[in-house]
C-alpha positions as CSV (number, residue, x, y, z in Angstrom):
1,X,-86.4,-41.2,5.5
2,X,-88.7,-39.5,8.1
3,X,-86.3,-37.2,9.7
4,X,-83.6,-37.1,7.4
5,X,-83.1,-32.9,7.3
6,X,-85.2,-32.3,11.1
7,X,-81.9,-31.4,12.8
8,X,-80.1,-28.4,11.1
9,X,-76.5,-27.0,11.9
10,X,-76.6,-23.3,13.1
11,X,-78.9,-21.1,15.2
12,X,-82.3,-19.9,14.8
13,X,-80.7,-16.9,14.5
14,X,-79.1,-17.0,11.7
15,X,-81.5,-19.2,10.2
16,X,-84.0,-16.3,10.4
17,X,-81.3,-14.2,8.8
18,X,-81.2,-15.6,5.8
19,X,-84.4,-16.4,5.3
20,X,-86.8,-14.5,2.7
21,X,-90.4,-13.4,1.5
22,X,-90.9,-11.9,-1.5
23,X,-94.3,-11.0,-4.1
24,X,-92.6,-12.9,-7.5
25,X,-93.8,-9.3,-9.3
26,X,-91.2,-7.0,-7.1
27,X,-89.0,-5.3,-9.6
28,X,-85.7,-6.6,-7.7
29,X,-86.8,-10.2,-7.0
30,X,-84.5,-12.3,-9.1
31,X,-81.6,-10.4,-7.8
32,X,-82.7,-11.1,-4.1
33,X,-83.2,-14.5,-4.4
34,X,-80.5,-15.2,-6.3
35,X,-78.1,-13.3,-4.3
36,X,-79.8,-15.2,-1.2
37,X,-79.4,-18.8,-2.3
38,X,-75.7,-17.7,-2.8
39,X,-75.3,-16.9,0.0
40,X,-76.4,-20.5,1.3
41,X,-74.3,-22.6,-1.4
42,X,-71.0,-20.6,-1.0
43,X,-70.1,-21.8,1.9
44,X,-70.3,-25.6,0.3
45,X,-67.3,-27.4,-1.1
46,X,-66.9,-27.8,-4.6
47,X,-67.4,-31.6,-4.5
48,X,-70.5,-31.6,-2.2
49,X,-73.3,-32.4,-5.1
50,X,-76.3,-29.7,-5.2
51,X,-79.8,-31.6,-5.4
52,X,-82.6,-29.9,-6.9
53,X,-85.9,-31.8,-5.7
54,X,-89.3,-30.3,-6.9
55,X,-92.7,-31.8,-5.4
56,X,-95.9,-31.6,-6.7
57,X,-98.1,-32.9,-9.5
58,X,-99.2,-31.9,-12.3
59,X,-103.1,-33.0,-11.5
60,X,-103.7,-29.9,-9.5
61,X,-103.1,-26.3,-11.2
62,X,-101.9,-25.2,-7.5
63,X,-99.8,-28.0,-7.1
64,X,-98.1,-28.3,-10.2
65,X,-95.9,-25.0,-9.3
66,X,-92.4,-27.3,-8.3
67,X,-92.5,-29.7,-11.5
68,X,-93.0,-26.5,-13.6
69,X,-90.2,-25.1,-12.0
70,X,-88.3,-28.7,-12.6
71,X,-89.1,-28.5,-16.5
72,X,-88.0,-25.3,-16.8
73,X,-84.9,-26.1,-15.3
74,X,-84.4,-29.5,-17.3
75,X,-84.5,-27.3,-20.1
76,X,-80.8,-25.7,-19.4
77,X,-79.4,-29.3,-19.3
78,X,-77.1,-28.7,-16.4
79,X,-74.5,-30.5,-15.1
80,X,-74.1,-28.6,-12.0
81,X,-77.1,-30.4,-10.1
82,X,-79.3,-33.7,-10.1
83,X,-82.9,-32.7,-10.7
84,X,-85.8,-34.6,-9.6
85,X,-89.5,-33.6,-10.2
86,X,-90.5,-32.9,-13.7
87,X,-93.9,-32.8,-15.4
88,X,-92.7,-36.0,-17.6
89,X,-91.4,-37.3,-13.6
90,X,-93.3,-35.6,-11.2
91,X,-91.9,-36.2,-7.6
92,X,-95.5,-36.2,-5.0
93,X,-96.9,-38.1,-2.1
94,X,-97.0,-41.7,-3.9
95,X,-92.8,-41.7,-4.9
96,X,-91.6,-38.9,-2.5
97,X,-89.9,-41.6,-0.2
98,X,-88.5,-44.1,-2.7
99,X,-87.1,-40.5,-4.3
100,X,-85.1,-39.6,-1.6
101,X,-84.1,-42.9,-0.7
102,X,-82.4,-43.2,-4.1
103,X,-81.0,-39.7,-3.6
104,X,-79.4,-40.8,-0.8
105,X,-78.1,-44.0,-2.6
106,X,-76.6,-41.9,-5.5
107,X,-75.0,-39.1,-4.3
108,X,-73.1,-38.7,-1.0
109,X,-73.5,-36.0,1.3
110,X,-75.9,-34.1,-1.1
111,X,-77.3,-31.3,-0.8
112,X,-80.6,-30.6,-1.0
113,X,-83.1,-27.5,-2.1
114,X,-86.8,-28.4,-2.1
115,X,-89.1,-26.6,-4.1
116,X,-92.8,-26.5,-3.3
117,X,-96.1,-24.9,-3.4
118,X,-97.9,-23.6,-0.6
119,X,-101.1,-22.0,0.8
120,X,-101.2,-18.8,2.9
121,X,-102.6,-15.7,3.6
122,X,-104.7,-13.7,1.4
123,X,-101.6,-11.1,1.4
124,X,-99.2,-13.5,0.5
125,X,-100.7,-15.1,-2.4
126,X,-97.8,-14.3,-4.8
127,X,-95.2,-14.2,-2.6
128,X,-92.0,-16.5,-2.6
129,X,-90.2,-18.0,0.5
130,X,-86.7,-18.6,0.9
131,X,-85.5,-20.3,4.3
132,X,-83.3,-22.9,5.9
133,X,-84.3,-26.3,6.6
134,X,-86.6,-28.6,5.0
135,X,-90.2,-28.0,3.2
136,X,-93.0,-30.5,4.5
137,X,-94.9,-31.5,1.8
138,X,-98.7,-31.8,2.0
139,X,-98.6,-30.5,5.4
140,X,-101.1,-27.7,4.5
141,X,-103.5,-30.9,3.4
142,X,-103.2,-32.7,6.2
143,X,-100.8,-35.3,4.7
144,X,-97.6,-37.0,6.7
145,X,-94.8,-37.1,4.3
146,X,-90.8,-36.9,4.9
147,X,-89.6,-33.3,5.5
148,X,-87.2,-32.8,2.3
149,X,-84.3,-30.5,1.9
150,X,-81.4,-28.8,3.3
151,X,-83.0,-25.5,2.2
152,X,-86.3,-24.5,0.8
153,X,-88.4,-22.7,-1.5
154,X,-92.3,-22.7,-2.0
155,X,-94.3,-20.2,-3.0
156,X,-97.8,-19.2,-2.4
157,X,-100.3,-20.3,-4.5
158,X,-103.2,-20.0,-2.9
159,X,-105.5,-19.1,0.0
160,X,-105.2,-21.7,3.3
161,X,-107.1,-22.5,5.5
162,X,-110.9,-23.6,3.8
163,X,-111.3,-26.6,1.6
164,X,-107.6,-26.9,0.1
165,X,-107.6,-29.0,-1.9
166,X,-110.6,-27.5,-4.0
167,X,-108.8,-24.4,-3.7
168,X,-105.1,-26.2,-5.1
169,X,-107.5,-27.2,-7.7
170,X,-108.9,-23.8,-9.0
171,X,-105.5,-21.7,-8.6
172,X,-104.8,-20.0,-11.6
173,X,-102.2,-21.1,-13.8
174,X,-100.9,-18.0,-14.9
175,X,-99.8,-17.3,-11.2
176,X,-98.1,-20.7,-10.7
177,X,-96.0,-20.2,-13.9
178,X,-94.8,-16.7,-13.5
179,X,-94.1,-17.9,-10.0
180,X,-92.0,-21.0,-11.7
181,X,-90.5,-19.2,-14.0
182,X,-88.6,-16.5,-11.1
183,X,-87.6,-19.6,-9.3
184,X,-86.2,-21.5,-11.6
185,X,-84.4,-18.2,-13.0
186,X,-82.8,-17.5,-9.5
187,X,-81.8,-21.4,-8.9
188,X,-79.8,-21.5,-12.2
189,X,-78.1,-18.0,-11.6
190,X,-77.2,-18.6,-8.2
191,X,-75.5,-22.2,-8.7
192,X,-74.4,-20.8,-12.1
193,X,-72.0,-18.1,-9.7
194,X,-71.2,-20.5,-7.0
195,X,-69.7,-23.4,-9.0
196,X,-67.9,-21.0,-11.8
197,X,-70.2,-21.9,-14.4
198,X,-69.6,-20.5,-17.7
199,X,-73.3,-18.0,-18.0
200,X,-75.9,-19.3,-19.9
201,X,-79.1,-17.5,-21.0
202,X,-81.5,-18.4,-18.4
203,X,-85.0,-19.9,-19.8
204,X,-87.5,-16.6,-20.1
205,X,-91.5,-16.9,-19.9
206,X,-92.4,-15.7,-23.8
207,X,-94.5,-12.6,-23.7
C-alpha cells in the first residue's frame, strides 16, 4: 500500500488553495472547515464512497485525538461513509496496512479523508489543518508507515521537535477532545450537505 495516495490530480496551486489552518477555539471554525471540506467532496459523484479513516491510539493522550474523533462520529450512525478507527477499533502503526488493504478490497474507488494528530510549533498547538493529499502517520516519530488519504486533517497536539513521544504522552486531554469534537462536527456537516442528507443534530461536547 506504500504509495497508494503519493501522486495527486491537480496543481500545487490549487492544492495550496484549499488548504487550511485554523486554532479549534476561533469563533467561525466550524463554518470554515466545513465549508472547506465541501468544497473538496462536491466535485465527487454521488456513487464514489467517502472513507473516513482515523489513526491513532488510545495509549497516548496526544495520540488518541483521530479515534476520539472516530467515536464521536460512530455515534451519528451514518450511512453516508465507512468509518475506520475507533477507541473500541483503533486504527495505528500495527493494523494501519492490513486497514487499508481491506479498504481497498471493500469499496471501489474510495475516497479517502485521514484524520490525525500531529506535533508543531509552540504557536500552533491548537490549531487544525486542512489540505490535499495524504497524512503520514508517525512521521513526526520517526516511524515509516503508508501515506493515507485523499485529503487530510490532523491537528496539533503538541510541541515537536524534543522527546515526542514523552510529549504525545503528557498532552492534555482536554485539548485533544475539544480538538475532536470541531472535527468530527465539520466532517458530519460537510458530507451531511454534499450527499443531500436529511440534517441531524451533530454530537456536542457537554459543558
Amino acid at each position: 500500500m506504500n504509495g497508494a495516495w503519493d501522486k495527486r490530480q491537480g496543481s500545487a496551486a490549487e492544492a495550496a488553495a484549499l488548504s487550511l489552518k485554523i486554532p479549534f477555539n476561533e469563533p467561525t471554525v466550524l463554518h470554515r472547515l466545513s465549508q472547506r471540506i465541501e468544497h473538496y467532496l462536491e466535485p465527487l459523484p454521488q456513487d464514489r464512497r467517502i472513507v473516513v479513516v482515523c489513526v491513532g491510539t488510545d495509549r497516548s493522550t496526544g495520540d488518541s485525538l483521530g479515534p476520539i474523533v472516530g467515536t464521536f462520529l460512530h455515534r451519528e450512525n451514518s450511512t453516508l461513509f465507512d468509518l475506520y478507527g475507533t477507541l473500541d477499533e483503533p486504527v495505528h502503526a500495527m493494523n494501519l496496512g492490513d486497514t487499508l488493504l481491506k479498504i481497498m478490497r471493500t469499496s471501489k474507488h474510495p475516497y479517502v479523508i485521514a484524520i490525525d494528530a500531529c506535533l508543531g510549533q509552540v504557536s500552533s498547538v491548537g490549531c487544525i489543518q486542512l489540505g490535499s493529499g495524504p497524512v503520514r502517520p508517525g512521521a513526526g516519530v520517526n516511524k515509516e508507515l503508508p501515506p493515507v488519504g485523499d485529503i487530510h486533517m490532523t491537528g496539533i497536539v503538541n510541541v515537536g521537535g524534543f522527546m515526542e513521544y514523552f510529549v504525545l504522552q503528557n498532552t492534555r486531554l482536554n485539548l485533544v477532545m475539544k480538538m475532536a469534537d470541531i472535527i468530527a462536527q465539520s466532517l458530519m456537516r460537510a458530507i451531511q450537505n454534499v450527499r443531500n442528507a436529511e440534517s441531524v443534530i451533530p454530537y456536542a461536547m457537554p459543558d
